[in-house]
Every structure is written in structure tokens, then in C-alpha cells.
N, C-alpha and C positions, 0 to 999 in steps of 0.2 A: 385837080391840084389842091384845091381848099381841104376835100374828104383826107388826101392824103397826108396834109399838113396836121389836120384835127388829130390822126390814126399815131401819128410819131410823138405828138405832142402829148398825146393820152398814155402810148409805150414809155416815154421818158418820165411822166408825172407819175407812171405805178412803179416804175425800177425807182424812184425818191421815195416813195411809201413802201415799199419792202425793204429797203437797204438799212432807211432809217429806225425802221419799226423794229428791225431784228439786230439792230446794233448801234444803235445810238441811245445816249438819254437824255435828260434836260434838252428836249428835242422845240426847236424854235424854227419857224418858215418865214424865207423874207416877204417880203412884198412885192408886186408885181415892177416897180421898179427898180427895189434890188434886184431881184431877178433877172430881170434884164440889162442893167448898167451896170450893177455891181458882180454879179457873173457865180452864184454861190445859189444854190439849191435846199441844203438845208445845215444848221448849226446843231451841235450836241458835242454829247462827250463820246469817246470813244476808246474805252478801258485801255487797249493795247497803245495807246500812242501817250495817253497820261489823263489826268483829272479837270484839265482844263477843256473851255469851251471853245470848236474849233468850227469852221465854215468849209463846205463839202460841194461840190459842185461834181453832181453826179451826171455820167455816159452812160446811156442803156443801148445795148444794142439788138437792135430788130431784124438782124440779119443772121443770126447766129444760126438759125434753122436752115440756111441756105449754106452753109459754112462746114466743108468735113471734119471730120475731128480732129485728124491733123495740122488742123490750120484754121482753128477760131480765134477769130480776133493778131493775128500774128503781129498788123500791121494799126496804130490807131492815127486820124487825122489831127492837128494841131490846129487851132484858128488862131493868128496874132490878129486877121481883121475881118471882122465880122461881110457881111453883106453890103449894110450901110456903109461901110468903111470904117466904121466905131470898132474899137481895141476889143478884138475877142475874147473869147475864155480864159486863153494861155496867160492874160496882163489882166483878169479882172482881181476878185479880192481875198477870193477863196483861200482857205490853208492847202486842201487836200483835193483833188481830181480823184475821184471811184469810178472807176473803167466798169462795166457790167459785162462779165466772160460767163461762159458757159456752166462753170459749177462754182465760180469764186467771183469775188469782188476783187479788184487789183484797183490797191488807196497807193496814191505818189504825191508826194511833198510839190504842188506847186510849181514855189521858186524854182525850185532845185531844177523841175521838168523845163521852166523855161529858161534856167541857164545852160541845160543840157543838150534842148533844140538848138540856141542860138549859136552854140558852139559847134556842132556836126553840123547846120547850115552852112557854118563860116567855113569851117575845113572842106567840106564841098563847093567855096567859091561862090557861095550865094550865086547857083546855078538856076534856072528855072525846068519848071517840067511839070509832070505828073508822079510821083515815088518819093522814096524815102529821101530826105533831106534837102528835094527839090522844093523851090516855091513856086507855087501854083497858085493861079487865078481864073475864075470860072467867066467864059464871054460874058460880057453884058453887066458885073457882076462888081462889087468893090472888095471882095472880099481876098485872103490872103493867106496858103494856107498849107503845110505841109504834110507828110509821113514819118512817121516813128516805129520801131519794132519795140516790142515790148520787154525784148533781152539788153536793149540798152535801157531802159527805164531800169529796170532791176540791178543798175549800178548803183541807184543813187536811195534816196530813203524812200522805203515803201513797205506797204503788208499787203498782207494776202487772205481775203477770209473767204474759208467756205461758205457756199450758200446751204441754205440746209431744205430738206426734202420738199419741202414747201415751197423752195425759190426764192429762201430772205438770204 
């Protein structure tokens, strides 16, 4: 369990060092308790969104190899609450969420993504489940947590950057 926690946490630290390295600048990292309370991976600029300095809370995904092409990434999870019960990623302080897909990064506005959850939550009745706009919670577990497609994200503010041969 530990090796395979070390293995994600190592995948998730290198997809923040390529993402950043290849598209950010005035490039700043929090601290181990931002990181974890304040829910933001790394700060910089990001030419296509504007000149200011903005906070990026990046998704790497380690399963893409297992995933056909038709259907990488189609569907991404939401945390509003973490494990411990502490307010997950979706309410931490980040500007932007960078999804890590198979040849692109996919950057979403945040707020936007979690008024956009709470909303297709609500109209599906704050049902519970396993799927798209069900809430789900894992036995044993405090956490809190749903599904999204990625074609309803692309309503709301978002870019899209190629990765380039390299993986940035």
C-alpha cells in the first residue's frame, strides 16, 4: 500500500515538473502545508490566460496506459471532501485545475468547475452512487466524491495545451 502511495505521489510530483517547466513562468511551489490545506500544486504565469500570477493544482493521470484511445480520461473524479473529511481540492485555493490527458493538458477555471458540479449534482437530486453526478463515498472512508465528463467542463472557461514530444 505504502510502495504504491510513494509510486502516485512520485507520478503526480513529475506531471507538476513537466507541466510547469514547459508552460509556466515566474514559477513558485507551496509548501508542504499549502499543499496539502490549501490544495494548489504550483503558481506562475501562464501566457494564454494573462500576465498575472495564478495557482494551478495539477491531475496527473497514471492510468492513461490502461485507457484506449477512445476513451482517455472521458470521465474525471471531483473531491469536495477529502479522506480526513477536510474540504478537498474542488474548495481549496487554486485558480486553475490542469487535468493531465494523453497528449494535452486540460486547465479549468476552478470556481467555475465547482459551480458547475454543484449544479448537475443538484439537478440530479443529490443522488448518491458510484457515476457521473452521483455522490459517492468510499466504506470506512470520510471522503466525498463525484464524476464529471470532460464535455461538460468545456462549457465553462478552459484551455487546452498540447504536450509536446517530450511529455511537457
Amino acid at each position: 500500500m505504502i510502495q504504491n502511495f510513494n509510486h502516485c505521489y512520485k507520478h503526480g510530483k513529475d506531471a507538476e515538473l513537466r507541466f510547469s517547466s514547459a508552460h509556466l513562468s515566474d514559477i513558485k511551489y507551496p509548501t508542504k502545508n499549502q499543499d496539502i490545506y490549501e490544495h494548489w500544486d504550483v503558481a506562475g504565469i501562464l501566457n494564454i490566460i494573462s500576465n498575472d500570477v495564478y495557482k494551478f493544482d495539477v491531475k496527473s493521470s497514471g492510468k492513461l496506459k490502461y485507457s484506449t484511445h477512445d476513451k482517455i480520461m472521458e470521465d474525471v473524479w471531483i473531491e469536495a471532501r477529502n479522506v480526513r473529511g477536510n474540504d478537498g481540492w474542488i474548495k481549496g485555493i487554486a485558480d486553475y485545475i490542469v487535468f493531465e490527458r494523453e497528449k494535452s493538458w486540460f486547465i479549468v477555471n476552478r470556481i467555475q468547475l465547482l459551480d458547475l458540479t454543484r449544479k448537475k449534482v443538484k439537478d440530479n437530486n443529490c443522488k448518491k452512487g458510484k457515476g457521473r453526478y452521483l455522490l459517492h463515498t468510499r466504506i470506512g472512508r470520510k471522503d466525498l466524491v463525484t464524476q464529471i465528463p470532460f464535455y461538460d467542463m468545456k462549457t465553462i472557461e478552459h484551455y487546452e495545451l498540447k504536450k509536446e514530444s517530450n511529455n511537457g
